[in-house]
C-alpha positions in Angstrom: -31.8 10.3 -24.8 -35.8 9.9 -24.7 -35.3 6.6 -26.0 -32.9 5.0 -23.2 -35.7 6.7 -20.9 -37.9 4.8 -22.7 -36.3 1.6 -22.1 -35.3 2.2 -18.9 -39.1 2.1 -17.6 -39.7 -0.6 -20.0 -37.4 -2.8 -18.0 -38.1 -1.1 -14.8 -41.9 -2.5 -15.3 -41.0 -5.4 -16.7 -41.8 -8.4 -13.7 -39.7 -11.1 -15.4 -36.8 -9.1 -15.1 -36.0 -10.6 -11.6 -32.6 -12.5 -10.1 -35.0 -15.9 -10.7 -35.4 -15.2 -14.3 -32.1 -14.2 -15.0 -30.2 -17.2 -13.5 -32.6 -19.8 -15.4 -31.8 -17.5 -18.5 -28.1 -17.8 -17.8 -25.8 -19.2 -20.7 -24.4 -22.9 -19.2 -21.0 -21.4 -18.7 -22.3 -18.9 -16.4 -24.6 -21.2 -14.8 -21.9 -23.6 -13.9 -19.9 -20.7 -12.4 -22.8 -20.0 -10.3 -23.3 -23.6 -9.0 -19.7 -24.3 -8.6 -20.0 -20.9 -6.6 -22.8 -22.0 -4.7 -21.0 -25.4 -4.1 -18.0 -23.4 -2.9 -20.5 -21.5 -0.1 -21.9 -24.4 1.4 -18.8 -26.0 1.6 -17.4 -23.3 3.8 -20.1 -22.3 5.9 -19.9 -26.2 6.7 -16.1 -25.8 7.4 -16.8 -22.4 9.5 -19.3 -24.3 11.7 -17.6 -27.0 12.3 -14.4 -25.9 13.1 -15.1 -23.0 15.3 -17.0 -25.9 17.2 -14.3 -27.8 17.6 -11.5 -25.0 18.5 -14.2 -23.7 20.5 -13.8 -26.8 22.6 -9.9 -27.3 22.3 -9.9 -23.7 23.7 -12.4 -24.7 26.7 -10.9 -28.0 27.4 -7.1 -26.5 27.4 -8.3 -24.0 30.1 -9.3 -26.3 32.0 -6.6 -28.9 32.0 -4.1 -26.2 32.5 -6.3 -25.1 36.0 -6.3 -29.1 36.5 -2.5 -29.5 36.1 -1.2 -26.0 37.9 -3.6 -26.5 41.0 -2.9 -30.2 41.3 0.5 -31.0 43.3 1.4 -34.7 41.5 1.7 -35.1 37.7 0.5 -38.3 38.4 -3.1 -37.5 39.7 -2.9 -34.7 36.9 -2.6 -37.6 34.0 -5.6 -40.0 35.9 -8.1 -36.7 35.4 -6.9 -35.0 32.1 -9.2 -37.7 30.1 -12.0 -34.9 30.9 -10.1 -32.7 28.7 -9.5 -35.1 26.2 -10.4 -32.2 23.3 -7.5 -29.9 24.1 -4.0 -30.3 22.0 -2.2 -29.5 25.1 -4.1 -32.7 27.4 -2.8 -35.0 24.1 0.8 -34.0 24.3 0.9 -34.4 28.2 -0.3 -37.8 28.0 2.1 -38.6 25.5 4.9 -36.6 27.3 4.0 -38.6 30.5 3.8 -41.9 28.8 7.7 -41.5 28.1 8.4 -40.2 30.9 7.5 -43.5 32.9 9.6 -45.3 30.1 12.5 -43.2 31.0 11.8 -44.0 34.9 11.5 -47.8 34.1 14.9 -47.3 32.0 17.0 -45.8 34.9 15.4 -48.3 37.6 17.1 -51.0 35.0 20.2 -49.3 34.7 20.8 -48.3 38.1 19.4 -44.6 38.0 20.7 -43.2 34.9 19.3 -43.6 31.8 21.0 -42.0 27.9 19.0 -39.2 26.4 15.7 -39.7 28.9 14.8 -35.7 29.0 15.6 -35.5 24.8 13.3 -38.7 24.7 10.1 -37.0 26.7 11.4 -33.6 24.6 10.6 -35.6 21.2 7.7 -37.0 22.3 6.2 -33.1 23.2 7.1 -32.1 20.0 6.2 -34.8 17.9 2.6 -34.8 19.6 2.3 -31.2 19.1 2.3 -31.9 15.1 -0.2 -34.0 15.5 -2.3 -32.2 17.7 -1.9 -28.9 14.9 -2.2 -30.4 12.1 -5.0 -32.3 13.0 -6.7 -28.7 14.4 -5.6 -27.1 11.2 -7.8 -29.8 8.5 -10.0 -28.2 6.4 -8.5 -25.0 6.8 -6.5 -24.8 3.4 -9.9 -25.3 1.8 -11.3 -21.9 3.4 -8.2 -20.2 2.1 -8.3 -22.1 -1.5 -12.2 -20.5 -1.8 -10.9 -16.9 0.1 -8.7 -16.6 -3.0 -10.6 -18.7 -5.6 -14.1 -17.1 -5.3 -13.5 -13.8 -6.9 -11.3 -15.2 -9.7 -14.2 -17.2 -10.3 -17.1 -14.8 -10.3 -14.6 -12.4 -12.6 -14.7 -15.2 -15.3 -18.7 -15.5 -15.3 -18.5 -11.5 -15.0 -16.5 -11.5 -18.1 -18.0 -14.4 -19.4 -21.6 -12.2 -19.2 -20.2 -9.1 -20.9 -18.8 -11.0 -23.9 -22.4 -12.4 -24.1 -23.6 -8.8 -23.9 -21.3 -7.7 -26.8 -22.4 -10.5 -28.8 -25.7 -9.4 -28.9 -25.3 -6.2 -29.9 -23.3 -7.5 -32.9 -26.5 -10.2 -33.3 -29.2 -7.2 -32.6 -27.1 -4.7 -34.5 -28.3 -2.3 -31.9 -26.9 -1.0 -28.6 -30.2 -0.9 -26.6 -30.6 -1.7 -22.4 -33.2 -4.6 -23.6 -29.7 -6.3 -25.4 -27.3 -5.7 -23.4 -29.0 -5.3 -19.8 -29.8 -9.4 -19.3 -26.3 -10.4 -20.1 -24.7 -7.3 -17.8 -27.3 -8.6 -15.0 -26.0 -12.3 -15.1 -22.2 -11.1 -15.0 -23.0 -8.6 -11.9 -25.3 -12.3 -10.3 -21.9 -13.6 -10.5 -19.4 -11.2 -8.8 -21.6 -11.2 -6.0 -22.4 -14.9 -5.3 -18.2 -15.0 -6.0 -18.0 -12.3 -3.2 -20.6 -13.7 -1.1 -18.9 -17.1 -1.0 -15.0 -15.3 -1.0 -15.5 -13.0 1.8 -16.5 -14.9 5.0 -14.1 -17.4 4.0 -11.5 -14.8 4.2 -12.6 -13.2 7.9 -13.2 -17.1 9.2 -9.8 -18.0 7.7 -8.0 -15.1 9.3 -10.2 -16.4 13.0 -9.3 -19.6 12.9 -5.4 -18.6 12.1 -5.0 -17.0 15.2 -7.3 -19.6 17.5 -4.5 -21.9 15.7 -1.6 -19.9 16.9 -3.0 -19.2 20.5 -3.4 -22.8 20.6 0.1 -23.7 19.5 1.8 -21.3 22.0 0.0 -23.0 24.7 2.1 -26.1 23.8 5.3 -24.6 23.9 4.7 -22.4 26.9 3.4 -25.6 28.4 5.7 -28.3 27.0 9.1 -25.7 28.3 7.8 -25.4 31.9 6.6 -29.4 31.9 10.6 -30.1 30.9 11.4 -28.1 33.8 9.5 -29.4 36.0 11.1 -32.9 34.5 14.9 -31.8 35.1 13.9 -30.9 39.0 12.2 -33.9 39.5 14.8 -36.3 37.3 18.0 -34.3 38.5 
């Protein structure tokens, strides 16, 4: 028991003993765990910066356009100022929407005021854009939820990786003493918590983002249904 002691304040005193010294003295494999992990953190704080910027603005820019388009009384002078609110999903499958919509006018001027399948054409045209507009919202999402899930998995195997290290020197040492097994133990616990560090805000920013996602989506059907209506008054 005196003898742990013993080697407990040894290491205690011991100034080398730092996080520094211990990841130079890493074994390679646990040293490329901790750069891919590091890697893995820029990657998604980049991600998390970037696209809450630009939801940020789909968000702002969708408000707006839908104050724009309810307090404006012609589509028409709607469409000439939604390119102020070109960032919002909803502006883009208007545009589109309205783009058809003057094909399906110019169609039933040709064909004497009835045209085949005009509201089904402007319907496709909302829907098609929408997949766009969300898919193009959702990039670099899957890579958030790839680390989310990844990261831990990945600090485990330096974690484990460092305790084998730490068995094999005892079996080297023939001793089980802290100054063996402590600097092995050290590197596998430097692991687990760069894994969680880089697993858990890609987790809560993951979860953020889904929902902005989903808000954003239900804007487009809430507004694409009550733009079709507005189609069938003004078509019927």
């Amino acid at each position: 028991m005196e003898g742990h002691v013993v080697h407990l304040v040894t290491l205690a005193g011991n100034s080398e003993l730092g996080i520094a010294h211990l990841l130079l003295q890493a074994s390679f494999v646990v040293k490329l765990v901790l750069i891919l992990l590091a890697i893995a953190s820029i990657m998604c704080w980049w991600v998390i910066f970037t696209k809450w910027r630009e939801l940020s603005r789909a968000e702002q820019d969708t408000k707006g356009f839908l104050e724009l388009f309810w307090g404006t009384p012609h589509i028409q002078q709607a469409y000439e100022q939604s390119d102020q609110f070109q960032r919002s999903p909803v502006v883009n499958c208007f545009q589109k929407a309205f783009i058809e919509l003057n094909k399906v006018k110019e169609a039933r001027t040709r064909h004497g005021g009835e045209a085949s399948g005009d509201i089904d054409n402007v319907h496709r045209a909302l829907k098609r854009e929408q997949g766009v507009q969300m898919a193009h919202l959702s990039e670099r999402t899957s890579l958030l939820a790839t680390i989310a899930s990844a990261g831990p998995f990945v600090g485990l195997f330096g974690t484990v990786w460092g305790i084998m290290d730490a068995f094999l020197n005892i079996a080297k040492e023939g001793n089980a003493t802290l100054t063996t097994v402590a600097p092995p133990i050290a590197e596998a616990l430097v692991a687990t918590a760069i894994g969680l560090v880089a697993a858990i805000p890609a987790v809560i920013a993951y979860n953020v983002f889904y929902n902005k996602l989903r808000s954003l989506d239900t804007e487009i059907d809430t507004f694409s249904n009550d733009f079709l209506n507005i189609i069938k008054r003004h078509l019927g």
